[in-house]
C-alpha positions as CSV (number, residue, x, y, z in Angstrom):
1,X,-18.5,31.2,-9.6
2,X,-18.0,27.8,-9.2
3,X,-15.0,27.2,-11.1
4,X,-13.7,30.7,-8.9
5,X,-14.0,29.4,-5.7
6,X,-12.5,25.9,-6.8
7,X,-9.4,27.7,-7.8
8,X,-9.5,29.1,-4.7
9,X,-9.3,26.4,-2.8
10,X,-6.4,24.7,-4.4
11,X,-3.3,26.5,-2.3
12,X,-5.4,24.7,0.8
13,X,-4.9,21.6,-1.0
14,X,-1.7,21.7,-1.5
15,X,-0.9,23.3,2.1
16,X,-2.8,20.3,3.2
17,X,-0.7,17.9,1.0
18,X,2.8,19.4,2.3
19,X,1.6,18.9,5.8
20,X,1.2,15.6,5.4
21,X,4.5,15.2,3.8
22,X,5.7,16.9,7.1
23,X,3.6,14.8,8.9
24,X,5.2,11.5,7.7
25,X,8.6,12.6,8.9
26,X,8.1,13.0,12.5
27,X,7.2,11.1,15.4
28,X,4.8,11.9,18.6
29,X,3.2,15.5,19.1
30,X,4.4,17.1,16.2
31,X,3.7,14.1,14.0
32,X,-0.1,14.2,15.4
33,X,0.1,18.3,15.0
34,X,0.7,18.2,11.5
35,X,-1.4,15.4,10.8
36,X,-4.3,17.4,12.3
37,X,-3.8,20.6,10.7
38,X,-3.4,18.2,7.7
39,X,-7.4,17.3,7.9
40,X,-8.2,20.7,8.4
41,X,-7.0,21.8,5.7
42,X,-8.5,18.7,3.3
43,X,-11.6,19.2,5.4
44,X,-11.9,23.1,4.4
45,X,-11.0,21.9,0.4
46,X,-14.1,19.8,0.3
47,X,-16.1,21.8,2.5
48,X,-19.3,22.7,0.0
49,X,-18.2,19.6,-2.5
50,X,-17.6,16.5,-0.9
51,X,-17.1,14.9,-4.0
52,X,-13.8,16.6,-4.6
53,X,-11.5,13.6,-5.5
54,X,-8.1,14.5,-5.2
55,X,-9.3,15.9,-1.1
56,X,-10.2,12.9,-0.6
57,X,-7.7,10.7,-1.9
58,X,-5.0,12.5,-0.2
59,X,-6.9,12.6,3.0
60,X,-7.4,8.7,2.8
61,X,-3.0,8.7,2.1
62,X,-2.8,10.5,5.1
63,X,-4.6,8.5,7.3
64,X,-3.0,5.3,5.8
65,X,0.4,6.6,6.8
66,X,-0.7,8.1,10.3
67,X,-2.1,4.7,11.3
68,X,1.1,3.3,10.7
69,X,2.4,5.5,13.7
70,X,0.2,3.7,16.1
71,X,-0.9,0.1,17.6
72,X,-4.3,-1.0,18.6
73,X,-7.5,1.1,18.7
74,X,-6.1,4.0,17.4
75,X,-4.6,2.3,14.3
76,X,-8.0,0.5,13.6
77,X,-10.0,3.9,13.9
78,X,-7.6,5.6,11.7
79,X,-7.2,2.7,8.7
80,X,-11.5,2.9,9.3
81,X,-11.4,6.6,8.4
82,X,-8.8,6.0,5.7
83,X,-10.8,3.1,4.0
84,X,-13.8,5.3,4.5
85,X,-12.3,8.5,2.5
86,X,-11.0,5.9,-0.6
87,X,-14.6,4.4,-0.6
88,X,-16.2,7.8,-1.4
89,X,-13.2,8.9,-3.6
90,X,-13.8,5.9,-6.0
91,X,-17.6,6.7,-5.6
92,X,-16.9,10.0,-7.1
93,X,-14.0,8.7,-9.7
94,X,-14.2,4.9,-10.3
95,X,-11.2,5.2,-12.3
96,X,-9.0,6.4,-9.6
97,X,-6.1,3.7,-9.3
98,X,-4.1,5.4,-6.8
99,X,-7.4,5.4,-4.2
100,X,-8.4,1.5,-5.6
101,X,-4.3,0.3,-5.2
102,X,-4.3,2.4,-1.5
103,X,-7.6,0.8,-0.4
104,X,-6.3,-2.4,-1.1
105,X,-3.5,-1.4,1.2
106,X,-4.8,0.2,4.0
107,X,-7.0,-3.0,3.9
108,X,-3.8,-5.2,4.3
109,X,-2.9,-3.1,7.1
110,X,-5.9,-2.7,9.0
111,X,-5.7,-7.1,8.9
112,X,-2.1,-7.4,10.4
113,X,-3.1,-5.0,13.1
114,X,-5.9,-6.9,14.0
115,X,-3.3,-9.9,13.6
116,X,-6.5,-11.8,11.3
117,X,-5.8,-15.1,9.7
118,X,-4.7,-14.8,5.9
119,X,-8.7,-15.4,4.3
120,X,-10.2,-12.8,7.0
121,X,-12.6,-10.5,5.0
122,X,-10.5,-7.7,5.3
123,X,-8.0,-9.7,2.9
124,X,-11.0,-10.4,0.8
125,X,-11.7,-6.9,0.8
126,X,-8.5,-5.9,-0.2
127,X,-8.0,-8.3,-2.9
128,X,-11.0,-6.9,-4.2
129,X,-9.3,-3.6,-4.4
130,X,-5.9,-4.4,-6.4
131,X,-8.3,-6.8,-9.2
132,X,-10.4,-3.7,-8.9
133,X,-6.8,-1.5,-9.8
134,X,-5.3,-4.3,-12.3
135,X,-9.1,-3.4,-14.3
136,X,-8.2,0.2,-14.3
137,X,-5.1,-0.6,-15.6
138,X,-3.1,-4.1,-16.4
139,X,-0.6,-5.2,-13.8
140,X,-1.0,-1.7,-11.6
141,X,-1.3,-3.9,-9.0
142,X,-0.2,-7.5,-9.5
143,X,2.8,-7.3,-6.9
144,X,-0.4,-6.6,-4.2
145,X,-2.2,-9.4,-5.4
146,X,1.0,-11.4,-5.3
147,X,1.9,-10.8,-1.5
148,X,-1.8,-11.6,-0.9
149,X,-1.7,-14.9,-2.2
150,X,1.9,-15.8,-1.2
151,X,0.2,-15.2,3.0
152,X,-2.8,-17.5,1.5
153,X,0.0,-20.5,0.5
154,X,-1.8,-19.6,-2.9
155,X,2.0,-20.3,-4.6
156,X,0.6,-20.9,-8.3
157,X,-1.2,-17.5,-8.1
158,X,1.3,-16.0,-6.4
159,X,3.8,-17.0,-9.3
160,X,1.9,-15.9,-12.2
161,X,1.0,-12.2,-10.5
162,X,4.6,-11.6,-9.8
163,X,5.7,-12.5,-13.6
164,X,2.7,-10.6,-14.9
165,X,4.1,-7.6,-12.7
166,X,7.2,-8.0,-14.2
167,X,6.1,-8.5,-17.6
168,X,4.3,-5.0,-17.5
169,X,7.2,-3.5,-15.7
170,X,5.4,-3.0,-11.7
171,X,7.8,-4.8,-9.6
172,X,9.1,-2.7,-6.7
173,X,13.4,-3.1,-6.4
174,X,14.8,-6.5,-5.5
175,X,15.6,-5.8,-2.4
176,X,12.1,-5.0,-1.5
177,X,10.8,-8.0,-2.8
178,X,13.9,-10.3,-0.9
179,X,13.1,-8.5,2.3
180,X,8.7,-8.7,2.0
181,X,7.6,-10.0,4.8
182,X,4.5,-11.1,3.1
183,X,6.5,-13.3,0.2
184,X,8.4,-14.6,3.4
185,X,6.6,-18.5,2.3
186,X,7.0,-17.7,-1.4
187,X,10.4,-17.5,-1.3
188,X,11.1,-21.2,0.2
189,X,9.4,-21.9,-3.3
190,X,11.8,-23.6,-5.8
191,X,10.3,-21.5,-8.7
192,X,11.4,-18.2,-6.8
193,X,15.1,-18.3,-7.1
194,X,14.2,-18.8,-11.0
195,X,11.8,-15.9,-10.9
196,X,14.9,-13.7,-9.6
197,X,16.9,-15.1,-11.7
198,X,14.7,-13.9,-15.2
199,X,14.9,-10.2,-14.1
200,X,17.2,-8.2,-15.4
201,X,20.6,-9.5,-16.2
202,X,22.1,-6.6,-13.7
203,X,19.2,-7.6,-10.8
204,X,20.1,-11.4,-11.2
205,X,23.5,-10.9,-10.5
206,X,22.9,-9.2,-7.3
207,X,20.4,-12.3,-6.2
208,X,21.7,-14.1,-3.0
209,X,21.0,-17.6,-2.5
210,X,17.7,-17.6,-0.8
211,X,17.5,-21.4,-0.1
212,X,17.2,-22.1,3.3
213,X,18.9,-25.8,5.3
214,X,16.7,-28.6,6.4
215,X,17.1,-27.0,9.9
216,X,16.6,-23.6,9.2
217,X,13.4,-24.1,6.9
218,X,11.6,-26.1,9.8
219,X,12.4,-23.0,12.1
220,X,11.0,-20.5,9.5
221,X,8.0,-22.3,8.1
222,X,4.0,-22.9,8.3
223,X,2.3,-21.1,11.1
224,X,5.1,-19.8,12.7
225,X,6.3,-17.8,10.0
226,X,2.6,-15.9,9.6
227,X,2.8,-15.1,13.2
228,X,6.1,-13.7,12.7
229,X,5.0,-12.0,9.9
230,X,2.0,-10.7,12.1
231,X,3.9,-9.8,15.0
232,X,6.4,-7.5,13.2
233,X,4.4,-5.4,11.0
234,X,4.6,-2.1,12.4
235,X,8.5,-2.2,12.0
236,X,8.4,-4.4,8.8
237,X,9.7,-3.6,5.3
238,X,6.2,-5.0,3.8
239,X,5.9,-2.6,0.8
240,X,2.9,-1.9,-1.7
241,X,2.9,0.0,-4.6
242,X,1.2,3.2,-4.0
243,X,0.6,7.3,-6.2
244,X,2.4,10.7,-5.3
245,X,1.5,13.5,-7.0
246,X,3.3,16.0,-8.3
247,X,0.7,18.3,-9.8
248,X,-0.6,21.2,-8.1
249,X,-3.9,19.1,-8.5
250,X,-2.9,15.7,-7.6
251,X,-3.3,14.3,-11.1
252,X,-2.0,10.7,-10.6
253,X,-0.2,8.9,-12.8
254,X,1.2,5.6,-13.4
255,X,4.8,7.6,-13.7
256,X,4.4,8.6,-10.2
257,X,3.8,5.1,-8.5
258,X,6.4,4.6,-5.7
259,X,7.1,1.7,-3.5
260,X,6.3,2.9,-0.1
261,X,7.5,1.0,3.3
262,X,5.8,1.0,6.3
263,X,7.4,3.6,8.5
C-alpha cells in the first residue's frame, strides 16, 4: 500500500517541479500564481509523509528562487521558509548535498537582504552549510566557501578554496567568477590574476587585466565596496553552485550541479 500510494504521488511531484520551472521565468501575478500552485502541489506530495526528501528539497529551491523576486519582509519570510524546508530535508537525508549547498545559499541571501555585516550569524550559518556539503563530498562547495571568505577579507582562505575548487573541477565559468560580486575584494589580490592565469590554457587566454589604477582602487575598495556589493544584490550576478534534477524522482547528482544567478 505504501509503496502504491508513493508511486502515486510522483506525477504531483513533478507537476509541482515544472511549475516552479514556470515560476522562475515570470515576473508579478503569474510568477506568484505559479509559485503558489507550485506549494500546493509539494504540499499534497508530502501530505501523510513529511519526511519525503526530494518534496522538500524542491520546495526549499522554490522558495530560494521566489525570494529572489522580492525585497524586504517578504524576501526574509520566504528565505525563512526556504531555510526551514532544507533544515528538515537534511533531517530526513543528511547526505543530501544539493539541500546542504542550497542552504548555505539561501543563507547568503537571506544576509544581503538584511544588508548584515560579513561575520553576521547568518554567514556563520551558511558557512556551516557548504563545510557541511564539502563533507558530503570534496570540493562540492569550495567556490561557496570561497565567496564567503573573500566578503570576510579572509584572502588566504579564500585562495586555497578557489584552487581546491579547481583542483576537483567545481569552478563555475570565468566570467562568473570575473563578474562575483562577492570576490569583488579578492580580485584586487595580486595572487588572483595568477589564479586565472593556471586555469585552462583556453580560459587564461580570455582573462582581462583585472588590476585596477591607484585612483580607481581607492574608489572601489574597503567599506565602500561591501556596501556596494550589499546594495546591488537583487540585480547582481552573485552565483552559487546549486542541483537540478533530471529524474522523475529528483535524484541529484554531482553531474547535474549548475551555476545559478540571482534573477
Amino acid at each position: 500500500m505504501f509503496l502504491t500510494e508513493l508511486l502515486s504521488k510522483s506525477p504531483k511531484l513533478r507537476t509541482a517541479k515544472k511549475l516552479t520551472a514556470r515560476a522562475r521565468k515570470c515576473t508579478g501575478t503569474e510568477a506568484e500564481q505559479l509559485f503558489e500552485q507550485a506549494y500546493q502541489a509539494y504540499g499534497e506530495v508530502i501530505q501523510g509523509y513529511p519526511l519525503l526528501v526530494d518534496a522538500l528539497y524542491h520546495w526549499g529551491f522554490a522558495l530560494y528562487h521566489h525570494a529572489q523576486k522580492y525585497r524586504g519582509a517578504r524576501a526574509e519570510a520566504l528565505y525563512r521558509d526556504a531555510s526551514a524546508k532544507f533544515e528538515f530535508c537534511l533531517l530526513a537525508n543528511p547526505s543530501h548535498l544539493g539541500a546542504a549547498i542550497d542552504w548555505g545559499a539561501t543563507l547568503m541571501a537571506w544576509a544581503r537582504e538584511r544588508r548584515a555585516t560579513p561575520n553576521d550569524a547568518l554567514y556563520e550559518q551558511a558557512r556551516q552549510q557548504f563545510e557541511r556539503a564539502n563533507a558530503i563530498q570534496k570540493a562540492s562547495a569550495s567556490y561557496n566557501l570561497a565567496c564567503l571568505h573573500a566578503l570576510r577579507g579572509e584572502f588566504d582562505a579564500c585562495r586555497a578554496m578557489l584552487e581546491q575548487a579547481r583542483n576537483h573541477g567545481s569552478l563555475p565559468d570565468l566570467d562568473v567568477m570575473l563578474e562575483d560580486d562577492d570576490l569583488a575584494m579578492a580580485r584586487r589580490q595580486a595572487w588572483f590574476e595568477a589564479f586565472l592565469q593556471s586555469l585552462t590554457p583556453l580560459a587564461a587566454a580570455s582573462v582581462p587585466d583585472n588590476r585596477t589604477g591607484p585612483e580607481e582602487a581607492t574608489q572601489s575598495s574597503g567599506d565602500n565596496a561591501l556596501a556596494a556589493s550589499y546594495d546591488t544584490l537583487p540585480t547582481s550576478t552573485t552565483s552559487y553552485v546549486v542541483y537540478t534534477t533530471t529524474t522523475d524522482t529528483g535524484g541529484m547528482s554531482g553531474d547535474n550541479a549548475t551555476t545559478q544567478t540571482a534573477d
